[in-house]
C-alpha positions in Angstrom: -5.4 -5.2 139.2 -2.3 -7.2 138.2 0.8 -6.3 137.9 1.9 -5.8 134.1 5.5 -5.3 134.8 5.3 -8.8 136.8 3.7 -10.6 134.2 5.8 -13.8 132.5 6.9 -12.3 129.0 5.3 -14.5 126.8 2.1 -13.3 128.8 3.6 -9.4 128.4 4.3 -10.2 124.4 0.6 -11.2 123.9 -1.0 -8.2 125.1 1.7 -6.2 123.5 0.5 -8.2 119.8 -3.1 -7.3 121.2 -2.8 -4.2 121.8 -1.0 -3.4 118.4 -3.7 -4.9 116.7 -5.8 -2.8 118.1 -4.1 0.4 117.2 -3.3 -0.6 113.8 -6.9 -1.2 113.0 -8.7 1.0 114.8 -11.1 -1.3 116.1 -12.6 -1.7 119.7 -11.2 -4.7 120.7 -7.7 -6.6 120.3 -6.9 -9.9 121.1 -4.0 -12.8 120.7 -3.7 -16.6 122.1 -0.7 -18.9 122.5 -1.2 -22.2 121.4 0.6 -25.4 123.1 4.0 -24.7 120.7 3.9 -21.2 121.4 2.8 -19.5 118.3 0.7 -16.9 118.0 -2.5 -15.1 116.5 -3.6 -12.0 116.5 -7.0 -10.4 115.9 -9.3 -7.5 115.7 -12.6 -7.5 115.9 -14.7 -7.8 113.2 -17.6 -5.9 112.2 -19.3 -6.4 109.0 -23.1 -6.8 107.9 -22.7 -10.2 107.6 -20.3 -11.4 110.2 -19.8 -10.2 114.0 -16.5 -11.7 116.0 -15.3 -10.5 119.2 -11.3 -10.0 118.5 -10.9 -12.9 121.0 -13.4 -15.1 119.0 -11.8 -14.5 115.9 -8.0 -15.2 116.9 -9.4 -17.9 118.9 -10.8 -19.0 115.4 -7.6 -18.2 113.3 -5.6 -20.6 115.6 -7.8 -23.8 114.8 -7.4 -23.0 111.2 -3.8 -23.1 111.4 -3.8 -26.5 112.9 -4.0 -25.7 117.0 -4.4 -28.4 119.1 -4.9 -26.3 122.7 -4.0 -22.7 123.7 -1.4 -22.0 127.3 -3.0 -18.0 127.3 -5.1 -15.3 125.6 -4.8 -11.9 126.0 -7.9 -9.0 125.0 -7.1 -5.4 125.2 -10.7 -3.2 125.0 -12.1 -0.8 127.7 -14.7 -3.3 128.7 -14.6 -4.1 132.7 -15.0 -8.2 131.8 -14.4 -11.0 129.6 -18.0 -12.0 128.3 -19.0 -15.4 128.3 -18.8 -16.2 125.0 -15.1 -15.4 124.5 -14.7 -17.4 127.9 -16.1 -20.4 125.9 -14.2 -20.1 123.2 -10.9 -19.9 124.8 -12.3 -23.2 127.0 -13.0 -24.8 123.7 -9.7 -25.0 122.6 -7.3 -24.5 125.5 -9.6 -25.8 128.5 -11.2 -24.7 131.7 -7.7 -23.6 133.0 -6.9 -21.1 130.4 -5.6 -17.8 131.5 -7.1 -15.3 130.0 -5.9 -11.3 130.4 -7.6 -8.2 130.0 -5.7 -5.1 129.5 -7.4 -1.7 129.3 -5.9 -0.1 126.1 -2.5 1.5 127.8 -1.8 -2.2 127.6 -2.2 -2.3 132.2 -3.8 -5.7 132.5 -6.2 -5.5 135.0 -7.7 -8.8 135.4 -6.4 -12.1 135.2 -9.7 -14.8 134.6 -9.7 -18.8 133.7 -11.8 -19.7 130.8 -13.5 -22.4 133.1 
């Protein structure tokens, strides 16, 4: 488990975003990235009949349509115990193998601290 109080607070203000987007749309998962100037996107996931994103997938996506070039972190706030792969690829996509990537169980506790590699 890791720390939340310890975290850096640009790390602490994405899984606060996260988290709120979460809340606000009643959804299972939230999720925000940093990209390389430090702006940030925020996501739900999304669930239609024609479209399924993870909330990481689709902020992930959101930040390459506003011009990203890489991302420096990505937080997800859901009661899952793991990042799946395929939100781990995404993140690696854009920001690299490197990428931190935090999950936080939805009282906004990160609990474990993976690299998109």
């Amino acid at each position: 488990m890791t720390d939340s109080s310890a975290l850096d607070p640009e790390d602490r203000k994405i899984v606060t975003l996260a988290r709120s987007a979460r809340a606000r749309n009643g959804v299972p998962e939230g999720a925000a990235v940093r990209d390389e100037t430090g702006r940030t996107y925020v996501a739900g996931t999304v669930d239609l009949a024609s479209l399924r994103l993870s909330a990481l997938r689709t902020a992930v996506a959101m930040a390459v349509a506003s011009g990203a070039k890489s991302l420096e972190a990505a937080a997800v706030v859901s009661e899952v115990a793991a990042v799946v792969d395929e939100d781990l690829a995404a993140v690696r996509d854009l920001g690299g193998p490197g990428t931190p990537v935090l999950l936080a169980g939805p009282d906004g506790v990160v609990h474990m601290t993976v690299t998109a590699g």
